[in-house]
C-alpha positions as CSV (number, residue, x, y, z in Angstrom):
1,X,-46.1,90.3,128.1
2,X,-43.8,93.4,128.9
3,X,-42.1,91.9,131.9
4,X,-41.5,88.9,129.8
5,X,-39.7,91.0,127.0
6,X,-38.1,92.6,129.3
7,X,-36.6,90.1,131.3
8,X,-35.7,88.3,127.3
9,X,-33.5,91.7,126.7
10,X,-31.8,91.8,130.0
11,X,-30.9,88.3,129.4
12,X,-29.3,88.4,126.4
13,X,-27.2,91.7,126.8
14,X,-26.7,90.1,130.1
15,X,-24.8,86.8,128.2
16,X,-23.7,89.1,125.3
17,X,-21.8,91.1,127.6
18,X,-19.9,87.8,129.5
19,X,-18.9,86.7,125.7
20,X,-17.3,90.1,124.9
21,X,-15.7,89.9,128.0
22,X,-14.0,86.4,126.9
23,X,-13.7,87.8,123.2
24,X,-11.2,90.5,124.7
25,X,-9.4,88.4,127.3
26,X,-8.2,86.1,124.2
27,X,-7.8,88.9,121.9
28,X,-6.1,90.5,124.2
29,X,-2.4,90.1,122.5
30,X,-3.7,92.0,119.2
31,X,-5.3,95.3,121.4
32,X,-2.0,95.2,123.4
33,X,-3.4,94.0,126.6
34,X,-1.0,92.0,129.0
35,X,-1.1,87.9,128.4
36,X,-0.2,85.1,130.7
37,X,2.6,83.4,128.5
38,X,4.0,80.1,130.1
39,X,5.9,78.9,127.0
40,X,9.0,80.7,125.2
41,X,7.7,82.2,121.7
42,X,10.3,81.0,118.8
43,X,11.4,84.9,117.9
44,X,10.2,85.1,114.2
45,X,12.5,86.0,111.5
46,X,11.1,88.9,108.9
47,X,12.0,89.0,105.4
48,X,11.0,91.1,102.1
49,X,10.2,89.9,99.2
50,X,9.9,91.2,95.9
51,X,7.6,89.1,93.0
52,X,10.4,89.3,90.4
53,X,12.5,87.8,93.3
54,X,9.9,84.9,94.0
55,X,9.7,84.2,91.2
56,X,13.9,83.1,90.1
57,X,14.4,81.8,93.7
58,X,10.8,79.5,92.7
59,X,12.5,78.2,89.6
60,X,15.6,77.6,91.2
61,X,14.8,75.0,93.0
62,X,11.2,74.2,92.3
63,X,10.8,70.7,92.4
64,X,8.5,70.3,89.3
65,X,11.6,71.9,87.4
66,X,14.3,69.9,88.0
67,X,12.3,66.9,87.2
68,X,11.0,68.9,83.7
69,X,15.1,69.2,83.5
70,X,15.5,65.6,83.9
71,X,13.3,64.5,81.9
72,X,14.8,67.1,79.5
73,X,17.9,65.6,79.2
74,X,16.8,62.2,79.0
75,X,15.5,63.0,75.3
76,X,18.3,64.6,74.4
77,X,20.4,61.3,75.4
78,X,17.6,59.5,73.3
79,X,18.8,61.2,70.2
80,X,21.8,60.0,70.7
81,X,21.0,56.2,71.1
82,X,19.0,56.7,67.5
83,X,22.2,57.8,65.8
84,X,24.6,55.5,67.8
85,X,22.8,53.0,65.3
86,X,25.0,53.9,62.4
87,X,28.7,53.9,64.5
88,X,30.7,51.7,63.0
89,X,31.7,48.6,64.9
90,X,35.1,47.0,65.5
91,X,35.9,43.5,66.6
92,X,39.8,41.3,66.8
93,X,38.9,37.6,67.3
94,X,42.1,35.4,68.1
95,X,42.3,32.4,68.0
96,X,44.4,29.2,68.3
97,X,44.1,25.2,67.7
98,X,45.9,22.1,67.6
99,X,44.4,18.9,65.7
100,X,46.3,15.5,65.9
101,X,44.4,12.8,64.1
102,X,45.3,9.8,63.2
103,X,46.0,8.5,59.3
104,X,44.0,5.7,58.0
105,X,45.4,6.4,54.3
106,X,47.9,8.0,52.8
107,X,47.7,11.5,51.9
108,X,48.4,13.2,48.9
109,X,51.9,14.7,48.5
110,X,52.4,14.1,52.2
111,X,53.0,10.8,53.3
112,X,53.9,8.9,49.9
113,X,53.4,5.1,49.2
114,X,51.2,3.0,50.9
115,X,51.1,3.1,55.0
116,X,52.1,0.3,56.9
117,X,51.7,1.8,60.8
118,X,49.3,4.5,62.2
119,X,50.4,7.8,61.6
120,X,50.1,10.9,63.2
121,X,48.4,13.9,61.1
122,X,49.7,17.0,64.0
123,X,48.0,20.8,62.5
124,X,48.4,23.8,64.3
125,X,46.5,27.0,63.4
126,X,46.9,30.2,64.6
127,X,44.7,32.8,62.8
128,X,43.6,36.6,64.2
129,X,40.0,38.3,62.7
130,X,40.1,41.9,62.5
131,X,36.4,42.8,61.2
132,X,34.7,46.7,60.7
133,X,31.0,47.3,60.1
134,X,29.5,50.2,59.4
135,X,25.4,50.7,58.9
136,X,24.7,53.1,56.3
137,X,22.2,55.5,56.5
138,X,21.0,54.4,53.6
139,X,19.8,51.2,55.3
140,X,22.5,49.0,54.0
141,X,25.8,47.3,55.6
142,X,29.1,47.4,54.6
143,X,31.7,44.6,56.2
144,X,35.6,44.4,56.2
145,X,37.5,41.8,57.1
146,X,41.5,40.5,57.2
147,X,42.0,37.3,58.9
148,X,45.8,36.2,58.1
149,X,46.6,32.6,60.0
150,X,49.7,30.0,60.8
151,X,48.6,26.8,59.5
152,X,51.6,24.4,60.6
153,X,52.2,20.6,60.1
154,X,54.4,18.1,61.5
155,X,57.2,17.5,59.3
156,X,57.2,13.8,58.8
157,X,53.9,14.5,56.1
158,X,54.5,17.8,55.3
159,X,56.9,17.0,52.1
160,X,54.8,17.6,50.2
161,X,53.4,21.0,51.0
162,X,55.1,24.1,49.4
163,X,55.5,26.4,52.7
164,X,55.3,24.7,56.0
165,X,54.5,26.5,58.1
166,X,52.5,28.7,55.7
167,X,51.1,32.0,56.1
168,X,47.7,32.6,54.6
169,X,45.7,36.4,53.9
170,X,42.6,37.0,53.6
171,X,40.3,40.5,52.8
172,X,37.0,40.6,52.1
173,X,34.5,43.5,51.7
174,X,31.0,42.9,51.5
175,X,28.5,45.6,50.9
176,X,24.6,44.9,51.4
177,X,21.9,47.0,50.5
178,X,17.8,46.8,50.7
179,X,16.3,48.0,47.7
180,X,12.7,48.1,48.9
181,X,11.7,48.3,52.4
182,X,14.1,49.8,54.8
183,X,15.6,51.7,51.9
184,X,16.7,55.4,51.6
185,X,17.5,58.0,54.1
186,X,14.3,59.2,55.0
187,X,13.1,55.6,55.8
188,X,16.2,55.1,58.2
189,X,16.1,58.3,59.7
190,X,12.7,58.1,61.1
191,X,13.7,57.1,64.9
192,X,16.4,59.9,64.9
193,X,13.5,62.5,63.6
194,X,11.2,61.2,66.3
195,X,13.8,61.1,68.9
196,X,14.2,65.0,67.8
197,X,10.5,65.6,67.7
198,X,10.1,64.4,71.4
199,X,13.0,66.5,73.1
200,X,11.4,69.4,71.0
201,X,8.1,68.6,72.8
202,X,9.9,67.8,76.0
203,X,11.8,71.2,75.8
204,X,8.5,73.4,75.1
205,X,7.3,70.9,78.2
206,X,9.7,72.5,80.5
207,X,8.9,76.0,79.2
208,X,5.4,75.8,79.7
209,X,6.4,74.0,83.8
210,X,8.7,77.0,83.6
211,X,5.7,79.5,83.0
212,X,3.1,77.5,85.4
213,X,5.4,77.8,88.3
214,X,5.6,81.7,87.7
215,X,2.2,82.2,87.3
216,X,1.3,80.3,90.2
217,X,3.9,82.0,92.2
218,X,2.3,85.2,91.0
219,X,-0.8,84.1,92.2
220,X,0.0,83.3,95.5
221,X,2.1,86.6,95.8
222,X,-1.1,88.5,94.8
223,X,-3.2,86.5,97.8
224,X,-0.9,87.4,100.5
225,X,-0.7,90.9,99.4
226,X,-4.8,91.2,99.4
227,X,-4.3,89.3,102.9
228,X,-1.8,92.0,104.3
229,X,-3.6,94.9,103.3
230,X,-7.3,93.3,104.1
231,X,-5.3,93.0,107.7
232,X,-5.0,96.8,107.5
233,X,-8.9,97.4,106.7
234,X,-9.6,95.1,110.0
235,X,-7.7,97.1,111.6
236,X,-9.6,100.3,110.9
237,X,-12.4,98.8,111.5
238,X,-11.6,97.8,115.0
239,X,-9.7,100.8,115.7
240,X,-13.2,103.0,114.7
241,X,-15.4,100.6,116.5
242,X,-12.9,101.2,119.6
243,X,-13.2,105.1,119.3
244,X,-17.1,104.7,119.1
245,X,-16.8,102.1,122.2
246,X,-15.3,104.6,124.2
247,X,-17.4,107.8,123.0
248,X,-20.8,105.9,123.8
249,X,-19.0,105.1,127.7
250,X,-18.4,108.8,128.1
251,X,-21.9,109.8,127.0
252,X,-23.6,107.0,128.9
253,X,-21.4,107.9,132.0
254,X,-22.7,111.2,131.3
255,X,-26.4,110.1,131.2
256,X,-27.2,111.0,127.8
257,X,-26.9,107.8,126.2
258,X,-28.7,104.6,127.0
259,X,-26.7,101.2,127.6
260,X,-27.8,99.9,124.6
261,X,-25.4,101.4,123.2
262,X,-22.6,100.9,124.8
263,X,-23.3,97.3,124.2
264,X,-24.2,97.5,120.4
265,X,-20.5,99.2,120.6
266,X,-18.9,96.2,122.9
267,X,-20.4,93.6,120.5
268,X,-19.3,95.4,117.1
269,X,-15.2,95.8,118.9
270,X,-15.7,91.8,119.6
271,X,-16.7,91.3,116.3
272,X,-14.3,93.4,114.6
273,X,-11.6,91.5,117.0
274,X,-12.6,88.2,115.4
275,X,-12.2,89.4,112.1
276,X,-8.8,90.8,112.4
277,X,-7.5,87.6,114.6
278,X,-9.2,85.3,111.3
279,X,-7.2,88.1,108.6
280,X,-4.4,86.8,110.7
281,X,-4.6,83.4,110.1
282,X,-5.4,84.1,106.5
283,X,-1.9,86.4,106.1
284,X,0.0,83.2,107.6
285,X,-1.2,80.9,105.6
286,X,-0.7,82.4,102.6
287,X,2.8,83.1,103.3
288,X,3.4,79.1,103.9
289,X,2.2,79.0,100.6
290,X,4.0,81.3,99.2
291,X,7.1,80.0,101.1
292,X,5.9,76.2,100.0
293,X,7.0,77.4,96.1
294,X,9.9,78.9,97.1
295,X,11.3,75.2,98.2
296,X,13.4,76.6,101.2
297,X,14.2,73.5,102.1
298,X,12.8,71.3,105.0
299,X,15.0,72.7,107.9
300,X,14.1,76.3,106.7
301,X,10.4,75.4,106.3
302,X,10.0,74.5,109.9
303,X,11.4,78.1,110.9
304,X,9.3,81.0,111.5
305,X,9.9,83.1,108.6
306,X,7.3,86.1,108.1
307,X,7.2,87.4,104.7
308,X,6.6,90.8,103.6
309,X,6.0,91.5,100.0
310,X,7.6,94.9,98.3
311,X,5.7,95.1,95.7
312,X,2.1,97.0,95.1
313,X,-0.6,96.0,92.8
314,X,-1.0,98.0,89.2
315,X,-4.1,100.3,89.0
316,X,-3.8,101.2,85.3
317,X,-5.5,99.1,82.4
318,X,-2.6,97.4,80.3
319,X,-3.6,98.4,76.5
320,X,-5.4,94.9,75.1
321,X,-6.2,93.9,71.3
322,X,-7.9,91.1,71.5
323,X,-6.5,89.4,68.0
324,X,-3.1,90.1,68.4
325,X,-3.0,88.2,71.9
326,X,-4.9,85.4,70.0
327,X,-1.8,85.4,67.1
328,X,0.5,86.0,69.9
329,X,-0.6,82.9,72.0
330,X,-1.2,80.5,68.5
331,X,2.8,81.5,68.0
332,X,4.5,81.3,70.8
333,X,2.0,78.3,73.6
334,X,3.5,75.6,74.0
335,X,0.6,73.2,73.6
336,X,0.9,74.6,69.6
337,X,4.6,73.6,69.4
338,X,3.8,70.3,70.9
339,X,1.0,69.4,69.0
340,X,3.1,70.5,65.7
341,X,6.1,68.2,66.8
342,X,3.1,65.2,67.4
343,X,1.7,65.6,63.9
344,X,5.1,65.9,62.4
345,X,5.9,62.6,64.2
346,X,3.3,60.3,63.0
347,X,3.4,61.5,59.8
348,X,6.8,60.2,60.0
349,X,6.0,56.8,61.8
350,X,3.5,56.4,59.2
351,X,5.6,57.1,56.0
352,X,7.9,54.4,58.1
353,X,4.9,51.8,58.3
354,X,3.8,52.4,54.9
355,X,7.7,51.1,53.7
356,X,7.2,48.7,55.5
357,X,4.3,47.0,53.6
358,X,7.1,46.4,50.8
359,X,8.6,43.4,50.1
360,X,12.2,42.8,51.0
361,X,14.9,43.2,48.1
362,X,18.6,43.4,48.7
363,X,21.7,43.6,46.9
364,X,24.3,41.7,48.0
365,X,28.1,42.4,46.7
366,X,31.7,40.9,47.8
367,X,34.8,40.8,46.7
368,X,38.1,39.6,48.3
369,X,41.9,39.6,47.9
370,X,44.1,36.1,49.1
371,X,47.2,35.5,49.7
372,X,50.1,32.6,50.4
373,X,53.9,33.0,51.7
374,X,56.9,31.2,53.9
375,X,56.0,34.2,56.5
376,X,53.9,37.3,57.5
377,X,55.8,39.5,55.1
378,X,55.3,37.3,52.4
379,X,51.5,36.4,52.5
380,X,50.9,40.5,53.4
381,X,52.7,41.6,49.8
382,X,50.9,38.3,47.8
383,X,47.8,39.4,49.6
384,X,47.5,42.6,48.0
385,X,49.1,41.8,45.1
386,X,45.5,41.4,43.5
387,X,47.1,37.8,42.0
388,X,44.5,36.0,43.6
389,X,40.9,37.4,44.5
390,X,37.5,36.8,44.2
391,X,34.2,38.4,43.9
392,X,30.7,37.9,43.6
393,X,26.8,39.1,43.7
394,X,23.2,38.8,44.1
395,X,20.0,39.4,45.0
396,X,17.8,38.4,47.8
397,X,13.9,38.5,47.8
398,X,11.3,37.4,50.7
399,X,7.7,38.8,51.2
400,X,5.7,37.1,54.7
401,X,2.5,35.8,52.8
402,X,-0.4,37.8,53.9
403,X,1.8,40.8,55.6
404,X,-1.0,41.1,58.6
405,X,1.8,42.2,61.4
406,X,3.0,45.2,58.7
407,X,-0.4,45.8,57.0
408,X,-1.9,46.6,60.9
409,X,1.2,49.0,62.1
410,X,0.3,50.8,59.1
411,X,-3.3,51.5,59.8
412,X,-2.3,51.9,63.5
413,X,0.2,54.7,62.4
414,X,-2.6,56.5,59.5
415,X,-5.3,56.7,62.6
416,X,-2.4,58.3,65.4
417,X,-1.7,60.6,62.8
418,X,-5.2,61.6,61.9
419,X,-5.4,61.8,65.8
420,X,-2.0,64.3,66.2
421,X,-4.1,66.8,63.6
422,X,-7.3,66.6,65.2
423,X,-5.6,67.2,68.4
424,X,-3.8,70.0,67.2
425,X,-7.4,71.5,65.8
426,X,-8.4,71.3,69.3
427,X,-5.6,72.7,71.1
428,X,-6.1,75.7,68.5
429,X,-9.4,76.3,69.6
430,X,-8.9,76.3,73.2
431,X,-6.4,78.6,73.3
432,X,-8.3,80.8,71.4
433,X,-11.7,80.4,73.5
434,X,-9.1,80.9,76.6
435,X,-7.0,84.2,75.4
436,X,-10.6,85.4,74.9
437,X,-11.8,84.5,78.3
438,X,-8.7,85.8,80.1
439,X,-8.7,89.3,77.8
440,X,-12.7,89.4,79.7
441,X,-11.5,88.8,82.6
442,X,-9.0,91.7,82.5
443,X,-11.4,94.2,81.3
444,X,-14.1,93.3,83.8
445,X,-11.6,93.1,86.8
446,X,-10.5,96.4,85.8
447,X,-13.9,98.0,86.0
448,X,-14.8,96.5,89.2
449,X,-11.8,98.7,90.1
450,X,-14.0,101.8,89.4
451,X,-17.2,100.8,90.9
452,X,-15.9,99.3,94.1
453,X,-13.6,102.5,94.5
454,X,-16.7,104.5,94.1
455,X,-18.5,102.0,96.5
456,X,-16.1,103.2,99.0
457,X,-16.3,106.4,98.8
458,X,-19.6,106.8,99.1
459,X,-19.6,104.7,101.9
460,X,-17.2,106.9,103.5
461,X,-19.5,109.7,102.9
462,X,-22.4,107.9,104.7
463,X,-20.4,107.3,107.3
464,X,-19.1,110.8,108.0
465,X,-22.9,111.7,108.0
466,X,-24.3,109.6,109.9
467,X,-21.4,110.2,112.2
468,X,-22.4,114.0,112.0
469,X,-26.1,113.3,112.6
470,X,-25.1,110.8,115.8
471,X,-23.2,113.5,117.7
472,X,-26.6,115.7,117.3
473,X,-28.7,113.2,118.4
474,X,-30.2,112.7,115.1
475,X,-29.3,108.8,114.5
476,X,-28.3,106.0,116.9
477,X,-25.3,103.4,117.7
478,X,-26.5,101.1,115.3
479,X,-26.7,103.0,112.3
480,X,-23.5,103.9,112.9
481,X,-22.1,100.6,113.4
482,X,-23.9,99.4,110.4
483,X,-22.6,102.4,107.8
484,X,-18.3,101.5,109.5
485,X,-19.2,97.9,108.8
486,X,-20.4,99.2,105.2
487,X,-17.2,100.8,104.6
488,X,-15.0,97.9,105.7
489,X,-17.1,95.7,103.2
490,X,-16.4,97.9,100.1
491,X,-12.7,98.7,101.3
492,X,-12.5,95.2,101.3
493,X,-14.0,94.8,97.6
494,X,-12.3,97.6,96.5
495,X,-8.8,95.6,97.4
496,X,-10.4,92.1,96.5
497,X,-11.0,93.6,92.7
498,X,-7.5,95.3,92.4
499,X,-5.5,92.2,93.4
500,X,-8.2,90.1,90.8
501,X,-7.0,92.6,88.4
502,X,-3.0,91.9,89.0
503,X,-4.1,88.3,89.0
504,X,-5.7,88.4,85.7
505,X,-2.8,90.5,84.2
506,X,-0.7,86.7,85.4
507,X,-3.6,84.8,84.1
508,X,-3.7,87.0,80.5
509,X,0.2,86.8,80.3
510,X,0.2,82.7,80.9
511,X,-2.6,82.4,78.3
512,X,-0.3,84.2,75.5
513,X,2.7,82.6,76.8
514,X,4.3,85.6,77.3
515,X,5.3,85.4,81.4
516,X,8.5,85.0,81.0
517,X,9.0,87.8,78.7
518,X,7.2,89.9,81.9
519,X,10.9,89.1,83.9
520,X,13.4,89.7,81.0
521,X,13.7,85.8,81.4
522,X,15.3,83.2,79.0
523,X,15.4,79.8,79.1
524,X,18.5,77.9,77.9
C-alpha cells in the first residue's frame, strides 16, 4: 500500500513537471524568454485615450446617431408637408378652338331672311384662365378667377353682332366654408400639431441615443481599465510566485528543502502564467470594443491599434439624495417628454375624430364682375366697371346615414389616448423604481470599496507572516502559495468594486438623464 502511493506521487509530479515545462516554453514571450518567430509581427500602433475624448469622437460618428439624425430631420420636413396644405395654389390654362358648322336655319341678327344654300357658321375662341386658391386655416376655400377670351366669327353672319371680334371678362371669387365638421383652427391644425408632437418625440429620441451611446462608451472604458490594471495584479502575482520559485531552488539545492516544494512553486508560476496570458486576451478584447464605438472606420479597424486609457477611476462617494435624483430624472428623461408629447397627441387626434362625427354644413358665397369690348382694353375697363356682375349663396348639408367609418375612428382615437396616459403612468413608475435601484447600487458599490480594500490588506498582512514564519521553518510552500493567491483574489476584488463603482456613477447619471451634463455637452 505505500509502494503504491508512492509510485501515484512520483507519477503525477513526474507529468506535472512535463506540463510546466510546456506552460513556460509557450509563455515564454511574456517572461522574456527567446521565441522562434517565422512570421513578421504587424508593429502595433499605441494610442491614449481619455473618456471625455471617447466619448465626442463615439458620437461623432456613431452609427446609431446619424441614423437618430436622420430620422430627425425627417420629422422636421413632416411639419412642413402639414402646413404646405394651406399654400395657395396658382394655375394659367390657355386655350384655343375653332368650330365650323354648318347652318340649317337662319340665325338671329346674323344671317337675315330665309337660307337658300348651306352656310358656313366659322367661331374662333381664344380664352386664358388665371385661377388662385388658397385653403384657409379655418377649413374653408377661397377661389379667384379671370378668364378674358376672343370669341371671333366669320364676317358673312356676323352683322348682326355688336363687336366682332369681341372681347369678353370675366372675375369670379368664391369663398367656401364648413360650418360643422372640419371647421375652426384647432380642427385644421391637428396634423401640423401632431407633426410637431412627433419631431418633439423624435428630438428627445436622439437625446436619449445621444446619452445611451455615452453611457455605453463609459462602460466599456471602465472594463478595459479594470482589464489593464487586473493585468498589473497578474503580474505581481507571477512575479512573487517567480521569487518564491527561485528561493525554494536555492534551499532545495542547499538540502534544506524538499522537492515538493519546488514543484508546488513550478505549478503556482504556470498557473499564474495562464492567468496573465487569459488577462491579456481580456485587455484586447475590450479595447476592440471600445474601438468598435469609436467607429474608426473599416480600414482603421483592421489595424493594430492598442489603446491606453488616461483616466483613473473616482474613490470618493458622489453626495446622493435620493428624491431629488427622482424629480431630477421625472424632469429632464426622455421617456417623460415622449410620453407627454404621445398623450398630447391623441388628445388631439381624438378632439379631431370627435368633429368628425358632425354632420357636414357649408357656406357657399360668389360673386363676379363681367365685361364686353371691340378689344382687350375695352372689355378690361367694362370688366371692372362693376356695370355688370353677379353674385350669389348657399348652404350645403349631407350626413352618411349611420356614420359607422366616423363613429369607429372616434372610439379608436378615445382608447389610444387612454393608452398614451396609462403609458405615461407607467413610464413614471419605472423611472422611479430605476433612479432608486441605480442610487442602491451606488451606495453598495461604494462600500464594497471599503471591505474589499480591507480584504486586501489583511491579506497582505497574512502574507508577510506567513512569509516570515516560512523563512523559519515554521510553515510550508503551500501555505504560502495559498495566502499570494489570497491576495491576488482581493486585489482583484478590491479593483473589480472600484470600477463597479465608476460604472454605477455612468449607470446613476443615465438613470437621471444627466450624462451629458457630466461633459459640458449640448445638443443642437
Amino acid at each position: 500500500m505505500e509502494l503504491r502511493t508512492s509510485t501515484q506521487y512520483h507519477y503525477h509530479h513526474c507529468l506535472a513537471a512535463i506540463v510546466i515545462a510546456s506552460l513556460w516554453s509557450i509563455s515564454a514571450p511574456t517572461n522574456g524568454w527567446s521565441l522562434d518567430v517565422t512570421k513578421p509581427v504587424p508593429a502595433e500602433r499605441r494610442e491614449t485615450v481619455s473618456l471625455a475624448d471617447a466619448a465626442v469622437r463615439a458620437l461623432q460618428s456613431n452609427l446609431d446617431i446619424s441614423i437618430s439624425r436622420h430620422t430627425k430631420d425627417s420629422r422636421l420636413a413632416d411639419i412642413i408637408v402639414e402646413q404646405a396644405k394651406f399654400d395657395p395654389t396658382f394655375s394659367v390654362n390657355g386655350q384655343y378652338s375653332r368650330t365650323v358648322n354648318p347652318l340649317n336655319r337662319p340665325v338671329f341678327g346674323g344671317t337675315g331672311g330665309a337660307l337658300n344654300t348651306i352656310t358656313a357658321f366659322d367661331q374662333r375662341n381664344h380664352s386664358v384662365t388665371v385661377d388662385a386658391t388658397q385653403n384657409l386655416i379655418t377649413g374653408g376655400n377661397v377661389d379667384l378667377n379671370y378668364s378674358p377670351a376672343r370669341t371671333n366669327v366669320n364676317q358673312d353672319v356676323a352683322r348682326g353682332f355688336l363687336f366682332n371680334p369681341a372681347w369678353t371678362g370675366g372675375l369670379a371669387l368664391t369663398l367656401t366654408q364648413p360650418l360643422l365638421r372640419n371647421a375652426g383652427i384647432d380642427i385644421n391644425k391637428t396634423f401640423i400639431k401632431v407633426a410637431q408632437n412627433n419631431a418633439d418625440v423624435e428630438q428627445h429620441v436622439f437625446r436619449d441615443r445621444v446619452m445611451t451611446v455615452i453611457a455605453t462608451v463609459e462602460q466599456t472604458y471602465w472594463e478595459l481599465v479594470f482589464a489593464n490594471e487586473n493585468l498589473k495584479v497578474a503580474q505581481a502575482a507571477l512575479k512573487a510566485a517567480e521569487e518564491l520559485l527561485a528561493t525554494n531552488r536555492a534551499k532545495a539545492k542547499a538540502g534544506v528543502m524538499s522537492i515538493v516544494d519546488v514543484l508546488q512553486a513550478e505549478a503556482a508560476v504556470a498557473s499564474r502564467v495562464e492567468q496573465v496570458l487569459v488577462t491579456e486576451k481580456a485587455i484586447r478584447d475590450q479595447e476592440d470594443q471600445l474601438r468598435r464605438l469609436l467607429n474608426p472606420g473599416e480600414e482603421d479597424l483592421r489595424q493594430d491599434v492598442r489603446l491606453t486609457p488616461t483616466d483613473t477611476p473616482v474613490t470618493v462617494l458622489e453626495p446622493l439624495s435620493l428624491q431629488e435624483a427622482i424629480d431630477t430624472a421625472i424632469d429632464q428623461r426622455p421617456e417623460i417628454v415622449q410620453a407627454k408629447k404621445n398623450v398630447e397627441s391623441g388628445e388631439i387626434n381624438k378632439q379631431f375624430a370627435r368633429n368628425q362625427l358632425l354632420p357636414t354644413l357649408s357656406f357657399q358665397g360668389t360673386m363676379g364682375l363681367a365685361g364686353l369690348g371691340k378689344d382687350y382694353g375695352d372689355s378690361f375697363t367694362r370688366n371692372f366697371s362693376g356695370d355688370f356682375y353677379n353674385y350669389g349663396a348657399g348652404l350645403v348639408l349631407s350626413y352618411p346615414l349611420g356614420n359607422r367609418s366616423a363613429v369607429s375612428t372616434y372610439n379608436k382615437r378615445q382608447l389610444e389616448a387612454k393608452n398614451a396616459e396609462v403609458a405615461l403612468a407607467s413610464v413614471r413608475q419605472q423611472i422611479i423604481v430605476g433612479v432608486r435601484e441605480a442610487v442602491r447600487r451606488v451606495q453598495t458599490d461604494f462600500k464594497r470599496i471599503e471591505t474589499t480594500r480591507s480584504a486586501r490588506i489583511m491579506a497582505e498582512k497574512q502574507l508577510q507572516a506567513e512569509q516570515e514564519r516560512l523563512k523559519v521553518g515554521l510553515s510550508t510552500t503551500r501555505f504560502v502559495l495559498d495566502f499570494q493567491r489570497d491576495l491576488a483574489t482581493t486585489q482583484g476584488n478590491e479593483l473589480r468594486a472600484t470600477v463597479d463603482y465608476n460604472k454605477s456613477l455612468s449607470n446613476f447619471a443615465r438613470h437621471k438623464a444627466t450624462t451629458l451634463d457630466r461633459y459640458n455637452l449640448q445638443l443642437q
